[in-house]
C-alpha positions in Angstrom: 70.1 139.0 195.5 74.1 138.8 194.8 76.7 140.5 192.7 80.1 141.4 193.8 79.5 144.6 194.7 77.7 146.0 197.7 74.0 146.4 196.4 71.9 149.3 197.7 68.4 148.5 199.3 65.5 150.1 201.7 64.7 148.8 204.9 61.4 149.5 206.3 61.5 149.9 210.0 57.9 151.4 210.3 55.1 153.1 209.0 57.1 156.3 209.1 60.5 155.2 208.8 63.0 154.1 206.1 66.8 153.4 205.6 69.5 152.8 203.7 71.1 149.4 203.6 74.1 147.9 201.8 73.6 144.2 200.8 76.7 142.3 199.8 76.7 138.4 198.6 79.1 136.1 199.1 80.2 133.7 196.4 78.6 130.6 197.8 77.8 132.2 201.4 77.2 129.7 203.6 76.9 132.2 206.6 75.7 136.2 206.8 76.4 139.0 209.3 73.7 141.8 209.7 76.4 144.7 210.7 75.4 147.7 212.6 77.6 150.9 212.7 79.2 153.1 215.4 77.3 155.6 217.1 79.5 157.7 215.1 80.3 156.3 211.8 77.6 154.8 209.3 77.5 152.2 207.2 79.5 153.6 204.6 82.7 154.2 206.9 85.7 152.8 205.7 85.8 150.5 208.3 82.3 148.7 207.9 83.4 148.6 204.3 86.8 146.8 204.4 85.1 144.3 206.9 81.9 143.8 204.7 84.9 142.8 201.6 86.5 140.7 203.7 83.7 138.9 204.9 82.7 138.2 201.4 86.1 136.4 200.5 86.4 134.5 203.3 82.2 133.0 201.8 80.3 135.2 204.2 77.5 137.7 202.9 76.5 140.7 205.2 74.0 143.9 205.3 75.4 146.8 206.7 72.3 149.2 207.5 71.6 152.7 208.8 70.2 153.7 212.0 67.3 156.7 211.2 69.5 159.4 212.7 72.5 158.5 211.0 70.2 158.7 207.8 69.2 161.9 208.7 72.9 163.3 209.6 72.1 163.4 212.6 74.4 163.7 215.5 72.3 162.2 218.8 71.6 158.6 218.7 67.9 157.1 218.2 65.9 156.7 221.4 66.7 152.3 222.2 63.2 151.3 221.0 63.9 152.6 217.4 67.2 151.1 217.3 65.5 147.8 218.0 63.4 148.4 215.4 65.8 149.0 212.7 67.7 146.1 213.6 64.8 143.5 213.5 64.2 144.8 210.5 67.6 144.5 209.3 67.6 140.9 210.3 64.2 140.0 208.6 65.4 141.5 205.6 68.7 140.4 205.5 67.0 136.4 206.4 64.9 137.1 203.2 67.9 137.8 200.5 69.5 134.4 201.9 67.3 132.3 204.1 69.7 129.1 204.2 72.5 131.0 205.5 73.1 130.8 209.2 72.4 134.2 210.5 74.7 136.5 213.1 74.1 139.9 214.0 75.9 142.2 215.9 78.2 144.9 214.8 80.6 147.9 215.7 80.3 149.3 219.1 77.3 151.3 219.5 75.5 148.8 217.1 76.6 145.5 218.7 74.9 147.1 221.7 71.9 148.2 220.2 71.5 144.7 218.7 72.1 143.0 222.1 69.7 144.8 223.6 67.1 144.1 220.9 67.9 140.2 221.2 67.8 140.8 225.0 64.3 142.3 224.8 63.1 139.6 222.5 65.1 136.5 220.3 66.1 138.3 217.3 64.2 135.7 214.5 66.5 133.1 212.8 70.0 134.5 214.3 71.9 132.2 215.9 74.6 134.2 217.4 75.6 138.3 218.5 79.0 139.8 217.4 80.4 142.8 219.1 83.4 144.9 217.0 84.3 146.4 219.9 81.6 146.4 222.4 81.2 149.7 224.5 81.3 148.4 228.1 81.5 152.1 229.3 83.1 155.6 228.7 86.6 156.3 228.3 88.3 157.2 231.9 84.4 155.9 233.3 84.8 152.1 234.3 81.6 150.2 234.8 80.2 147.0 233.5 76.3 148.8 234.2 76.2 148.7 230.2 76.5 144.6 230.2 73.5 144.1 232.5 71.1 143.2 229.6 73.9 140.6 228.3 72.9 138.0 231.2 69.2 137.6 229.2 71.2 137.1 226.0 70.6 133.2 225.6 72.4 133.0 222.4 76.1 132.9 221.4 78.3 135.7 221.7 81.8 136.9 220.2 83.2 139.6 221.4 86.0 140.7 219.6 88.1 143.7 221.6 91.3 145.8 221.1 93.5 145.6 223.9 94.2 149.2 224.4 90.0 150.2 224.0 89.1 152.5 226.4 85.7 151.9 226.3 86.4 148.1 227.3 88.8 148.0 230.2 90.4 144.0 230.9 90.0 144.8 234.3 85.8 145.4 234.0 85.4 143.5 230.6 87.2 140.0 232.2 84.2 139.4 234.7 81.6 139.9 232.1 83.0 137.0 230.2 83.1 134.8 233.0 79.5 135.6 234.1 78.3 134.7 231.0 79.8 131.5 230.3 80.0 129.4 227.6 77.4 131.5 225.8 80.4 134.1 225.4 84.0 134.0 223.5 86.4 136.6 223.7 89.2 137.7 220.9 91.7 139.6 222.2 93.4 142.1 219.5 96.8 142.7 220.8 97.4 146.7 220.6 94.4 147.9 219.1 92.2 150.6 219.8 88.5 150.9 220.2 88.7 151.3 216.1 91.2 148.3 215.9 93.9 150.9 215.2 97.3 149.3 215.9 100.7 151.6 216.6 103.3 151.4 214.2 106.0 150.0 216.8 103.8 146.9 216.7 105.0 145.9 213.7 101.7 145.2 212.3 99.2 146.9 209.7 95.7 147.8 210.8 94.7 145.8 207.6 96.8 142.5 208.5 95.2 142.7 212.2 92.1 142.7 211.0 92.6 139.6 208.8 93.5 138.0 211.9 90.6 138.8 213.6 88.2 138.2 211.0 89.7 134.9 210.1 88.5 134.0 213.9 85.2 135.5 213.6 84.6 133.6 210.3 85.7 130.3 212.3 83.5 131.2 215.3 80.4 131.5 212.9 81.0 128.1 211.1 80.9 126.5 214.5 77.5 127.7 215.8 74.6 125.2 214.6 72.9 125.4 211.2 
């Protein structure tokens, strides 16, 4: 599957259950990021788009994907085990359209979580490495690190790509989750943003020219990991 524009597909998680997925090809891909949305935001948020279009210039295909409640409009979250099941089918899909390029999966927030925890549960076929767009380490004003327990069975790459003002990622709790995990884990710090990579004006920066930064590292990070 290509074309330039995102393409529309249907992911089968189960017997009972279907989503929506947007498929976009890179020119060329050599790599491809299976991108799950905020808890909530879905795929179609403006967000997930500009990153999907920016992946594709800089020769990186992606599948942004629904969770089942999101597809429903709904408000609450999926119980975990559904989530896991919508992103392993995500992946197998997304493998399928392009089974050469080297496969990363991840995503913003609430979905970089949800895809952790799947690949902590069980290795997440063909995917060589776990993106977090902001990963939720805990509630605003609620510091904790209880939400990175699952990370230390996590034996695969990880990027984590964080705003420095995120309140749901505090230096102070996120900094020893890094160093616990190693060399397994990277950390790009985005200097002023938000948990949505929202940067203020007085910075003297765009939201848009921030996140060409920070994509520019995640597209290096991605070509480094092994074929």
């Amino acid at each position: 599957m290509d074309g330039a524009h995102p393409q529309p597909v249907t992911l089968t998680v189960d017997g009972a259950t279907r989503v929506s997925g947007l498929w976009l090809s890179a020119p060329g891909a050599r790599s491809l990021f299976v991108m799950a949305h905020g808890a909530g935001a879905g795929m179609e948020h403006p967000f997930m788009s500009a990153v999907a279009a920016e992946l594709a210039a800089l020769g990186i295909s992606s599948l942004r994907y629904q969770f089942p409640y999101m597809e429903k409009r709904g408000k609450r979250p999926d119980p975990p085990a559904l989530c896991h099941a919508t992103v392993r089918a995500a992946v197998d899909a997304a493998h399928g359209f392009e089974p050469a390029a080297r496969l990363v999966a991840g995503g913003k927030s609430f979905g970089g979580r949800m895809t952790s925890q799947a690949q902590a549960a069980a290795p997440l076929p063909h995917v060589r490495g776990l993106v977090f767009l902001g990963f939720p380490l805990h509630p605003p004003k609620q510091p904790s690190d209880s939400r990175a327990e699952h990370l230390g069975q996590v034996d695969i790459p990880m990027l984590f790509v964080q705003g420095t003002r995120d309140e749901f990622a505090e230096s102070a709790q996120l900094a020893p989750v890094i160093a616990r995990l190693g060399a397994r884990a990277s950390l790009r710090l985005v200097e002023g943003a938000d948990h949505s990579f929202h940067v203020p004006a007085r910075s003297g920066r765009t939201d848009a020219q921030v996140r060409a930064e920070w994509l520019r590292t995640l597209a290096a990070w991605i070509d480094s990991l092994p074929a």
